[in-house]
N, C-alpha and C positions, 0 to 999 in steps of 0.2 A: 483593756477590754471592758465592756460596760457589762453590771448584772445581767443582763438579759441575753447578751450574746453567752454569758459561761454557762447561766440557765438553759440555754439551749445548745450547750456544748457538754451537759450533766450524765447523759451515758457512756459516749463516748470518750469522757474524763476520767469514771469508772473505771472502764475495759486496759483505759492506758496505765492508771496508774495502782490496779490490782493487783498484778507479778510483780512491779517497781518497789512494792511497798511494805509488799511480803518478809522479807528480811526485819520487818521493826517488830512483830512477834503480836505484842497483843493490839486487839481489834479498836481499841481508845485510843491507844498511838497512833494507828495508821487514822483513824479518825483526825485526831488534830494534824496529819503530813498533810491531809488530804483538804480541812481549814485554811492552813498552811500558804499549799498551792494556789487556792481559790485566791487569799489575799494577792497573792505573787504575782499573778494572772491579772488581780484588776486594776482597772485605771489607778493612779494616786501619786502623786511624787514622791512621798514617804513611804518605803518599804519594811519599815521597823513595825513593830509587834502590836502597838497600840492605835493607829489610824489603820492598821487593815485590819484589826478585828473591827473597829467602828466603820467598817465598809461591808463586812460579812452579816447576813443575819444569824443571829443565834450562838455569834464566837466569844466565847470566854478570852476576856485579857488573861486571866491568870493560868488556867489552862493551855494557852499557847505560849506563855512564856513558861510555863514545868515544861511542855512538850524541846522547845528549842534549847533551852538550857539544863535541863536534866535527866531528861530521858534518855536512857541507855540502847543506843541500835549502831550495828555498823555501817558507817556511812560509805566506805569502801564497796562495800556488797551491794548499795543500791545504786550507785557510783556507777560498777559493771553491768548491771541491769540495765541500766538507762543507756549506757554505750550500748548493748547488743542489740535493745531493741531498736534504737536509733540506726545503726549501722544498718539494721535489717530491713526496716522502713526506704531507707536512703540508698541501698546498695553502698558498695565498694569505693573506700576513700582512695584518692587521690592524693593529699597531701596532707599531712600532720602541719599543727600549728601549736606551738608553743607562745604565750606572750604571757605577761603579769598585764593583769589589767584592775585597774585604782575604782576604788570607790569613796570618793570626795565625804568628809563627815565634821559636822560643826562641834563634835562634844572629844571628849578623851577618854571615854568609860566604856566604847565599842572596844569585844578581845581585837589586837593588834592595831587601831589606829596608833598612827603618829605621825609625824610631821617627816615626809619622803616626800620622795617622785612621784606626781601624780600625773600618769600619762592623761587621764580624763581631764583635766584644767591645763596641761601642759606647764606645771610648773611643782615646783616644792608647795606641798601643803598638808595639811592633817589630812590625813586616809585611812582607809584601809585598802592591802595588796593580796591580790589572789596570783598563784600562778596556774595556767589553767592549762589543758591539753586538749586542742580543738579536730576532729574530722574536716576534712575538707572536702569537697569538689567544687566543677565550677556551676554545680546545681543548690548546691546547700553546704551548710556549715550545721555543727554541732557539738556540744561539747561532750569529751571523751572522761575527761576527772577535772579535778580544781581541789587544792590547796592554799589556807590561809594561809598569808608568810608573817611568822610573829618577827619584828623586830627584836635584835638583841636587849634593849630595856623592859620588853613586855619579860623576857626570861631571865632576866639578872632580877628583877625586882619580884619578889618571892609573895607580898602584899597585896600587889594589885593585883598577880596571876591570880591570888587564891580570892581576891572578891568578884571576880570572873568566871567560877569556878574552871582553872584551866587548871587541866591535871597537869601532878609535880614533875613527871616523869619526861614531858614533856621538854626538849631541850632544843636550841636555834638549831635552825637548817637556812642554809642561803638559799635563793633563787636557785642556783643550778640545782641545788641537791633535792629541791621539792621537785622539779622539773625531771629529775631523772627518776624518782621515784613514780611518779605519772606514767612517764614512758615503761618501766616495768610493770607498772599494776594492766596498763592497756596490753601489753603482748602475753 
C-alpha cells in the first residue's frame, strides 16, 4: 500500500483498530500498535522494525522496537478481537484451516529462526515458522490466531533465549500442540 492510499484509509483504520487495541492498556502503546500497523500495511520488502519506521513519518526506531519487544499486553485478547470482529465482517466460516506457514530470514538473531522446512522457498532453509488458524469461506479467508513455533534449540539454549528476551518459562511445543491450543483459544 502506498502513503497515500493508508492516508486516506486514516479514519476508517482508527474505527478498525480501537476495540482490537484496547486490550494493550495505555494510550503510547496502542500508539506505537497503531505505527506498527501502518509499517505492516505499507509497501517494503522488509518488514522488520528499522526500514518501516524509515517509511512512516514521525516513527521512532527505538520506540518501536520497546513497543515489539517489551511491552507487556496480551496478545491472546487481541488475537480474539481480531477473530470476532473479522468473523462479523465476513459472516460464518465454512472451514478452518490449520497450516505452519515459513517466513524465509537471512540472519539467526530473529526469536525461532533456524534452518527447517520452509514451505515459502519449498525447501530447508533458515526461517522462521508460525502455526496459524485460518477462517475460511469460498468468499474470504482470515486469520483466526497464530503461534511462533520455537524450535527445540531456541529452548535448550538458555543464552540466546535470554538475549531475545524470551521468557524462561517458556518450554517447546510441537506443531500439533501450538495447533491444538489455536483450536481451543478459537472455540
Amino acid at each position: 500500500m502506498k502513503p497515500e492510499q493508508l492516508k486516506a484509509l486514516d479514519r476508517r483504520l482508527s474505527e478498525f483498530l480501537e476495540d482490537l487495541l484496547e486490550p494493550m492498556g495505555r494510550s503510547e502503546r496502542r500508539r506505537w500498535a497503531r505505527v506498527y500497523v501502518e509499517g505492516l500495511l505499507l509497501d517494503g520488502e522488509r518488514k522488520s522494525i528499522e526500514p518501516m519506521a524509515a517509511r512512516i513519518e514521525g516513527a521512532d526506531v527505538q520506540a518501536l522496537r520497546q513497543f515489539v519487544g517489551q511491552s507487556p499486553w496480551a496478545v491472546e485478547e487481541v488475537q480474539r478481537r481480531l477473530a470476532l470482529k473479522l468473523a462479523d465482517l465476513l459472516g460464518d466460516a465454512q472451514v478452518w484451516i490449520l497450516d505452519d506457514t515459513s517466513f524465509p530470514k537471512a540472519g539467526s538473531h530473529s526469536v525461532g529462526v533456524a534452518r527447517q522446512y520452509c514451505g515459502a522457498l519449498g525447501k530447508v532453509a533458515n526461517c522462521q515458522v508460525a502455526v496459524t488458524l485460518h477462517w475460511t469461506s469460498p468468499e474470504a479467508s482470515c486469520p483466526l490466531g497464530w503461534r511462533l513455533y520455537l524450535p527445540r534449540q531456541w529452548i535448550e539454549d538458555p543464552e540466546r533465549a535470554q538475549k531475545v528476551k524470551l521468557p524462561p518459562e517458556i518450554g517447546y511445543k510441537s506443531k500439533p500442540e501450538l495447533a491444538l491450543e489455536l483450536i481451543d483459544q478459537a472455540l
